[in-house]
N, C-alpha and C positions, 0 to 999 in steps of 0.2 A: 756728206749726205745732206739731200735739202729734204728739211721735214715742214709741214702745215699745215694749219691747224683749220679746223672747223668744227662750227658749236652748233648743234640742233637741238632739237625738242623732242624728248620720248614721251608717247600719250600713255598713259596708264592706265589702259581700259582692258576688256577681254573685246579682240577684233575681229576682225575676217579683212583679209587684203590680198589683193589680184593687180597683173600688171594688166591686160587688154579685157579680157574676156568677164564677163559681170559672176560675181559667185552666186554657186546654185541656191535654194531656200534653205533652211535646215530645219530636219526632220527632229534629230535629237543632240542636242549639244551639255551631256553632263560635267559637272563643276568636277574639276581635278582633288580625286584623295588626299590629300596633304601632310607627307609625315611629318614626325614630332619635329624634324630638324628645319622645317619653315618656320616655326613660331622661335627655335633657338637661336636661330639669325637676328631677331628679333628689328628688324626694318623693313619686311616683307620686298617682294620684288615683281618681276616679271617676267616671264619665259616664253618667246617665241619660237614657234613651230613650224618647220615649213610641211606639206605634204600634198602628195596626189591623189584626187578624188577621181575613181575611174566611173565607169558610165553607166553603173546600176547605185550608182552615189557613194559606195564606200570609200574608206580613206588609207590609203598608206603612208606612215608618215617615214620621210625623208632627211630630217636633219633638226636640232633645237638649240638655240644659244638660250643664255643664261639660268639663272637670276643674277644678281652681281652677288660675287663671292667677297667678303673682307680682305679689304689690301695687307693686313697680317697673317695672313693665311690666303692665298689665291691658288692653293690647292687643297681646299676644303671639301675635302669627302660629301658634307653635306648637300654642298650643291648640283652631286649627281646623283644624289637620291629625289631630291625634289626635281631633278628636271622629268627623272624616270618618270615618276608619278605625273607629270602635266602630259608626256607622252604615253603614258596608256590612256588618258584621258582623252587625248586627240584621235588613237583609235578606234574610241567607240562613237565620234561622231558621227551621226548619220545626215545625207542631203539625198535630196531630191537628185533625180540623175538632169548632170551638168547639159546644159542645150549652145549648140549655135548652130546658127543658121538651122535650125528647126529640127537637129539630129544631135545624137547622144552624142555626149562627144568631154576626153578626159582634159583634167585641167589642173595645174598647178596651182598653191594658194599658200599663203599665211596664217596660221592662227593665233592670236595671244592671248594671253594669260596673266592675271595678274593676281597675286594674295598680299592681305595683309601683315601687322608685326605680332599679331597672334599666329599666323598660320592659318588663316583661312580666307574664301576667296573673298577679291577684294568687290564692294558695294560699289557697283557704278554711281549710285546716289551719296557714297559717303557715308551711310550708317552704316558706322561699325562703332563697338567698342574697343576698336588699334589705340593704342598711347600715341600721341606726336601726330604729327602731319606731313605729309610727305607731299610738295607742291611740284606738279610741273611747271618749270619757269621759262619754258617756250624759248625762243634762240637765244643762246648765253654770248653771241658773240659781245667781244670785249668787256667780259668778265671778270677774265681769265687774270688771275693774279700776279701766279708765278707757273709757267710751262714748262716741265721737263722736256730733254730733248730725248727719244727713244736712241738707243745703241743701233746699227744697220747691221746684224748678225753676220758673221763671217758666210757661214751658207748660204744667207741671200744670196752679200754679195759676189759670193763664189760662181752663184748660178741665175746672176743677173737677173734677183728677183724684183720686181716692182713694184706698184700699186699702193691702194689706200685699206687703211684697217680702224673700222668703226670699234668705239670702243665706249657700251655704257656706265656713265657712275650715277656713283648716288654721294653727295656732297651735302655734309655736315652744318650744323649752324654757323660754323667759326670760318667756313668754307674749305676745309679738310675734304679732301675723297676717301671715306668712307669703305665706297664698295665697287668692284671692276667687274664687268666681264665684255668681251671680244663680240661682238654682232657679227663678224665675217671678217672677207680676207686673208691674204695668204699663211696658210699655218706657222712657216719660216717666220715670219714676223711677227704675229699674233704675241707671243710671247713679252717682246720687246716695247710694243707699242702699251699691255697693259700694266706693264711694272713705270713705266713712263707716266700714265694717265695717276696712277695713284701715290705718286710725288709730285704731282699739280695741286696749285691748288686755284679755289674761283673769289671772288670777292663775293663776301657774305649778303646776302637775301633777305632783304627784312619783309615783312608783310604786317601792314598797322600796328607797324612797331614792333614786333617781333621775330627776330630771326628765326630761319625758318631751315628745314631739310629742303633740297632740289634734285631733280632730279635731269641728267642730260647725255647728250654724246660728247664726246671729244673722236674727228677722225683723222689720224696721221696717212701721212701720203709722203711713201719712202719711196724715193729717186734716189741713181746714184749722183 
């Protein structure tokens, strides 16, 4: 199997993102309920949303990755109680109805999400009182310390499966991963690609002299 690697940058913001078509205004966009098990995580994270706004502006939503789950657990219950809750919260977005070319018109989007290590949502300005700091460190290429290589699942390759599977962490001060979850990509693989990313690890981050949490992708791209 050829596997390889790429390092990008996860923003840590609450977003809105579209591939062509400009997203509509928003009418009502409330902050996600957050159960007890966001703050028990205790590193806060991210969860994006995809869904469809149809043309009196409501929202269906369609599919959610994360928050990252603990690599000693990467099937922690808790992180499908908090994604629920970011997706009821995505339902009661409301927008203005989506325009192009001067007629109503539906439209696929993005939404993200982000809370802090108490559990609650995260300050685009940075006031909170969260412990720790959690830095975006923007493209990690050649970071990268020690790279696991992911297994090519018999099933894949049974059924000549392909492609690339994003996969975000959250990396430690000592440059440990921390915490995984899968962005997209083929489910066959998914599995393999995140037990892979959280036996990596990155060369540690300092910032004015102190090391620091980052945060980033790792995306394997399984050929046979």
């Amino acid at each position: 199997m050829k596997t390889f690697l790429l390092l990008i940058s996860i923003l840590v913001t609450a977003s809105f993102s579209l591939n062509a078509q400009s997203a509509p205004n928003v009418i009502s966009n409330p902050d996600p309920v957050y159960p007890p098990e966001a703050a028990q995580l205790g590193y806060g994270g991210s969860v994006k949303v995809a869904i469809k706004v149809d043309k009196q502006g409501k929202v269906k939503v369609l599919k959610a990755w994360g928050p990252n789950a603990p690599c000693s657990n990467l099937d922690d219950k808790r992180i499908e109680n908090i994604r629920k809750a970011v997706m009821d919260a995505a339902r009661k977005v409301e927008f203005e109805s989506p325009m192009k070319d001067g007629k109503p018109n539906e439209i696929e989007m993005t939404i993200s999400y982000s809370f802090d290590s108490l559990g609650k949502p995260a300050s685009p300005r940075g006031n909170s009182n969260a412990k720790g700091r959690i830095v975006d460190a923007g493209v990690l290429q050649g970071r990268v310390k020690f790279l696991a290589r992911p297994d090519y699942p018999s099933a894949a390759r049974a059924n000549r499966v392909t492609g690339a599977v994003p996969v975000s962490v959250l990396v430690d001060t000592d440059g440990r991963v921390l915490a995984a979850s899968v962005l997209g990509g083929h489910p066959l693989l998914q599995e393999s690609a995140i037990e892979a990313a959280c036996r990596s690890s990155i060369d540690p981050v300092v910032l004015s002299g102190v090391p620091i949490q980052v945060t980033g992708v790792l995306t394997y791209v399984f050929a046979p």
